[in-house]
N, C-alpha and C positions, 0 to 999 in steps of 0.2 A: 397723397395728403390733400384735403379738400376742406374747406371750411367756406358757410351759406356769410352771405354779405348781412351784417350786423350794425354797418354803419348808421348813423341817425337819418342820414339824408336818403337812403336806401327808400329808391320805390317814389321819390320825390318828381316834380316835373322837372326838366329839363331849365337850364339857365335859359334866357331867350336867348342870348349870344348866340348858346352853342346851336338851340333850337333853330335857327336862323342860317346857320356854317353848315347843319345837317338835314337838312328839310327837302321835300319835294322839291320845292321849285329849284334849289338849288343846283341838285342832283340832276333834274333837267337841265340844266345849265352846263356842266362838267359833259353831259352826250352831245351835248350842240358844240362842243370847243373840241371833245371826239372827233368827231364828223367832221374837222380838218383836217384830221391827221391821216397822212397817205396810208398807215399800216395798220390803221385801228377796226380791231373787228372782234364783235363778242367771244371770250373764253368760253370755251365748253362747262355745261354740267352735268357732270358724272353722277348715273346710279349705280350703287354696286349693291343688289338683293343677296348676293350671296355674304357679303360680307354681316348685312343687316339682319339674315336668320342667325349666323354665330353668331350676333352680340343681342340676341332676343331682341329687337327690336323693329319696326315698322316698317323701315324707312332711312337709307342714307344715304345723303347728297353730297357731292364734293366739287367746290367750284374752282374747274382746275387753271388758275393764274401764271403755272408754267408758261405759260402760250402767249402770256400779256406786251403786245407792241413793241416783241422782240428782244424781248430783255429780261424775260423768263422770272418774273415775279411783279404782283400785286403790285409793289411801290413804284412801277410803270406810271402809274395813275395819279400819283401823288406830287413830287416833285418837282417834273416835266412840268405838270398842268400848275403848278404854283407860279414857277417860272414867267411861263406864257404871262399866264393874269397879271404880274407884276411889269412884267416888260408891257403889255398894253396899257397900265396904269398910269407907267412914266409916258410913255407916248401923247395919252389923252390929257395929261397933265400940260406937255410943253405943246401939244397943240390946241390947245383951248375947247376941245372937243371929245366926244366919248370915239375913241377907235376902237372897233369891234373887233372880234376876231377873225372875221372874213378878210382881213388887211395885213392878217401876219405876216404876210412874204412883201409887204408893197417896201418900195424903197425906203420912205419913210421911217416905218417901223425899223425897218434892218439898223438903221441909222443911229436911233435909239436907241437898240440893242446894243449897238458895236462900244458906246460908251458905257455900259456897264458891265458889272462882275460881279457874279452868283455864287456863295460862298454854304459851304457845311459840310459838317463829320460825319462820316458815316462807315457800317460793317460791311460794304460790300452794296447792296442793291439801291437803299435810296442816292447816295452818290452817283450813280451810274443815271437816274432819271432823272436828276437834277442837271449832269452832263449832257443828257440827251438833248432836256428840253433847251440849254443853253445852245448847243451846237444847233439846234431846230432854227432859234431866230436869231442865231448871230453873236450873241453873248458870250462875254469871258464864262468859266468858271473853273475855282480853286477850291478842290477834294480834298479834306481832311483824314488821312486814314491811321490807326492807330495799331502798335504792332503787331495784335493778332488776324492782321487781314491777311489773304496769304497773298501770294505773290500774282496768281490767275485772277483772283477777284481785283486786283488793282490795275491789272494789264487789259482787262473786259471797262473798268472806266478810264483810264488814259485813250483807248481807241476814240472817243469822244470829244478828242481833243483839248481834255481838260488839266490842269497842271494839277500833281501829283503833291502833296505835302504833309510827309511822312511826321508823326505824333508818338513819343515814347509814351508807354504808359497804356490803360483802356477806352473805350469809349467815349466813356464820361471826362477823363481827358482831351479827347481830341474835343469833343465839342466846346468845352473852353477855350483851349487855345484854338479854333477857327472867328470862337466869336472876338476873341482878341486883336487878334489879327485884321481881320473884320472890320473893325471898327477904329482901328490903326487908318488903314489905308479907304475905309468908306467902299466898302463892297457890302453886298446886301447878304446877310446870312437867310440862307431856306434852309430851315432845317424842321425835321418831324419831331424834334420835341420842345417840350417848350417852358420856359422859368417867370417870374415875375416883368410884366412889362414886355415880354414877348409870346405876343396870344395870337394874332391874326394871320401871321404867311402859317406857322402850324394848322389853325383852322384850315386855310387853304389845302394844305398837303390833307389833311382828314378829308375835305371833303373831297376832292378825285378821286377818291376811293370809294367815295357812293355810288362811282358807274357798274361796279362790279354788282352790287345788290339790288340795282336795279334790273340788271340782266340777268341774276338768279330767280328774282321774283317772279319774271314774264317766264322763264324756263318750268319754275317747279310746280309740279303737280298738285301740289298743297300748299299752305303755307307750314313752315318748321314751327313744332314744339319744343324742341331744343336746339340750341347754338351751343358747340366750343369753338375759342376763338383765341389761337396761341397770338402771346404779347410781348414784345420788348417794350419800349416806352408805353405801348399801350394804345397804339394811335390808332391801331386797324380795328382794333378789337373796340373802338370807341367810337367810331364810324359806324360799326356793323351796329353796335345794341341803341346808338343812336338813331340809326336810322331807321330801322326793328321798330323802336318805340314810339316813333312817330306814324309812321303808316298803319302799325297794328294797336297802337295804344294799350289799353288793359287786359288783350287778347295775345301781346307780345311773347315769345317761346320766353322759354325758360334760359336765361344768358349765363355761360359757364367761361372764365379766363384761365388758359390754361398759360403754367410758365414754366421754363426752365430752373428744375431744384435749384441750381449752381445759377444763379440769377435771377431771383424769385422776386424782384423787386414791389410787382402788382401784389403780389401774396402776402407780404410781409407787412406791405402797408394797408391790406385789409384786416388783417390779425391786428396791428395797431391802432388803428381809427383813424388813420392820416396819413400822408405820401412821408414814405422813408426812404434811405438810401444805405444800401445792404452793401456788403464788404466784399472787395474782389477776391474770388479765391481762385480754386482750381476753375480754366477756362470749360465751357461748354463747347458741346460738339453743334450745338444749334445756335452757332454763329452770331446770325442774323436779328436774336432774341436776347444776346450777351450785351444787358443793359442793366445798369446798377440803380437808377432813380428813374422813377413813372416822368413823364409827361405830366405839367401841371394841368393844363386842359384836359388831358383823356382821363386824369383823376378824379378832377371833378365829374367827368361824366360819369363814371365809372363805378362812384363810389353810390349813385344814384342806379343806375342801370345793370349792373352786373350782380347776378343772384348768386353766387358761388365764383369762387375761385379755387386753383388746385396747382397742384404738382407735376412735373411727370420725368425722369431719370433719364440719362444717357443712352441705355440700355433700350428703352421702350421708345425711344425716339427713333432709332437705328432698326429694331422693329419694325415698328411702320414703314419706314424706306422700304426693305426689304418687300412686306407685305403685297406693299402697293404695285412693286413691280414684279412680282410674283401672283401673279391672282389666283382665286380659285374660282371652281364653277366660269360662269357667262360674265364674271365679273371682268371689264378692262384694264390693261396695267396702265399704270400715273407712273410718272417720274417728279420725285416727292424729293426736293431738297433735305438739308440736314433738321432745316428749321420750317419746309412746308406741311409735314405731317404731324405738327406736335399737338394740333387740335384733336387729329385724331386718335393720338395716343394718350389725349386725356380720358376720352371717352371708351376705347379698349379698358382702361384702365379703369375707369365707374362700372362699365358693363361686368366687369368681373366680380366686382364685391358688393350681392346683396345688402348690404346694409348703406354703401353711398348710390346702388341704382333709387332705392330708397329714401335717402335722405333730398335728390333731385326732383323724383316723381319720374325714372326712366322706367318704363312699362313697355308692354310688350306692340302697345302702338307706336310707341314715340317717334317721330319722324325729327332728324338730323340731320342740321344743315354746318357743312366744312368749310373750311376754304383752302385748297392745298399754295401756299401764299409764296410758293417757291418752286422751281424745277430744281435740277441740276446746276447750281449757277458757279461753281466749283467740278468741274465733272470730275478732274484728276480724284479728287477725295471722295465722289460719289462711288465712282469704279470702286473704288478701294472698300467703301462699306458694302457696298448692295452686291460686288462681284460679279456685275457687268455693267459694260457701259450704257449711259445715258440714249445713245444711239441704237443697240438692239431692244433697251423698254421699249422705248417709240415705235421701233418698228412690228412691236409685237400688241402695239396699241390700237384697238378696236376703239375710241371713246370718236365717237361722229361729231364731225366739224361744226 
């Protein structure tokens, strides 16, 4: 299912706000607070030509974020680095002075850290970076997780040192009750999405996610004519056509969101003409994307920036796993979480029915740009769909360092 963005603001400039949260300069800024981090080093990008002749197409690129600062997804970037800037915030606040990030470790900062606590709901991965960056400088932080997290996704952020605070109910659940909570006891909520009145630490988590596009850009051979870009709240996918539109302008590819049927929340609020909040049903196997309401920011961006939105099944999601760790031809295998392939399973999914390669402009040049936004971050459940483990993909992994 796919329907072209009809919104009024469709094709509009950029808020300044956000223009400002996703910009160049920024993006430089998000590499330079990188470059302290002892484990930080660019994610691979993967060509796979043989994949790109089966889908008549030019060109496909996949930037593989498994690999991202140990934590085996994109939202590495997000969180962590929210964290940081916040903790330097208060710092430069009580010492009357801007403290940089070259000062993270000084006593000081720790100090400042140690009095505070980093709070938000999450499916699994952005929890775990918002633990990481907390345990980075010292910082409490309390994880909101909600019943369908499984029990390895919660035991990968408790190693963090983070306390554990289990939420009956989905998502969108737990993120209320953490902001509750939250604002009970004066803990700072980071969280990736965002409501009325809470726009700025969200910004922040979009924008660490600009260092991934920045190190696509210097990698690829061209720049992309088309972007899919799988979405839960919508944040990542609102970073990439953000950021897309600033550096490329009126040359920017062609931006496609793709969602989870069983979670379609971006979809439904494109079909509507404004952010909706879509009913819980049967759980999705793409986790990480089991999100009921858009992000109020990445909506707005969204509804400006993204040319099409789409669908894509359970089915075709579990596909791609498989695909990816299975290659054919010279192509490399990826270890492609439940929810790191579903951009590309939107595009499997255009590539096959002339009348939506058509309704895109997908031609037999178009060059496509991925982002596989997840590894294995559940391996128990990976094994179980792709029918081996996480550990002989990899090793049967050619994609160069």
């Amino acid at each position: 299912m796919l329907i072209l963005n009809a919104h009024p603001d469709h094709r509009k400039p950029l808020d300044p706000v956000d223009a400002e949260t996703l910009g160049v300069a920024a993006a430089q800024e998000v590499e330079r607070y990188l470059s302290f981090r002892d484990n930080h080093r660019p994610t691979p990008l993967v060509a796979l030509p043989q994949l790109a002749r089966e889908l008549g197409v030019g060109a496909v690129h996949i930037k593989d974020e498994g690999l991202r600062l140990g934590l085996g997804s994109f939202k590495a970037l997000g969180g962590s680095y929210a964290v940081i800037r916040l903790v330097l915030e208060e710092a430069s606040r009580q010492a009357g002075r801007t403290v940089d990030v070259a000062e993270l470790h000084s006593p000081e900062v720790r100090a400042v850290a140690a009095g505070m606590t980093v709070a938000c709901a999450t499916d699994g991965n952005h929890g775990r970076s918002v633990a990481q960056g907390a345990q980075l400088v010292g910082a409490r932080a309390a994880i909101f997780v909600h019943s369908g997290v499984s029990d390895e996704r919660i035991a990968a952020i408790a190693r963090y040192g983070a306390e554990m605070i289990r939420v009956d109910g989905n998502y969108d659940d737990s993120v209320a009750e953490a902001s509750r909570m939250a604002a009970e006891k004066g803990w700072t909520v980071v969280s990736d999405t965002s409501w009325p009145g809470y726009e700025r630490i969200p910004g922040l988590v979009m924008q660490g996610y600009t260092a991934l596009l920045r190190e696509a850009l210097k990698a690829l051979p061209e720049p992309p004519t088309h972007v899919f870009v799988q979405a839960g709240v919508g944040g990542v996918a609102a970073a990439v056509s953000g950021y897309f539109s600033i550096v490329f302008g009126e040359s920017r590819p062609f931006f496609v969101v793709v969602d989870p049927a069983r979670a379609a929340c971006l979809f439904e609020s494109a079909r509507a003409g404004h952010a909706v909040k879509v009913d819980h049903g049967e759980a999705t196997v793409m986790a990480m994307l089991e999100c009921y309401e858009p992000s109020m920011v990445a909506w707005r961006i969204l509804s400006r920036l993204a040319d099409a939105f789409m669908t894509v099944d359970e089915e075709e999601a579990v596909a791609v796993m498989n695909r990816l760790a299975r290659p054919a031809g010279n192509d490399p295998a990826i270890v492609a979480g439940e929810s790191g392939g579903a951009g590309l399973a939107g595009l499997v999914k255009v590539a096959a029915d002339p009348a939506l390669r058509a309704q895109i402009g997908l031609g037999p040049d178009a060059r496509i740009f991925l982002i596989n936004t997840e590894g294995a971050t559940d391996p128990e459940l990976y094994e179980k769909l792709v029918g081996l483990s996480p550990e002989a993909v990899a090793e049967a992994n050619a994609v160069p360092a």
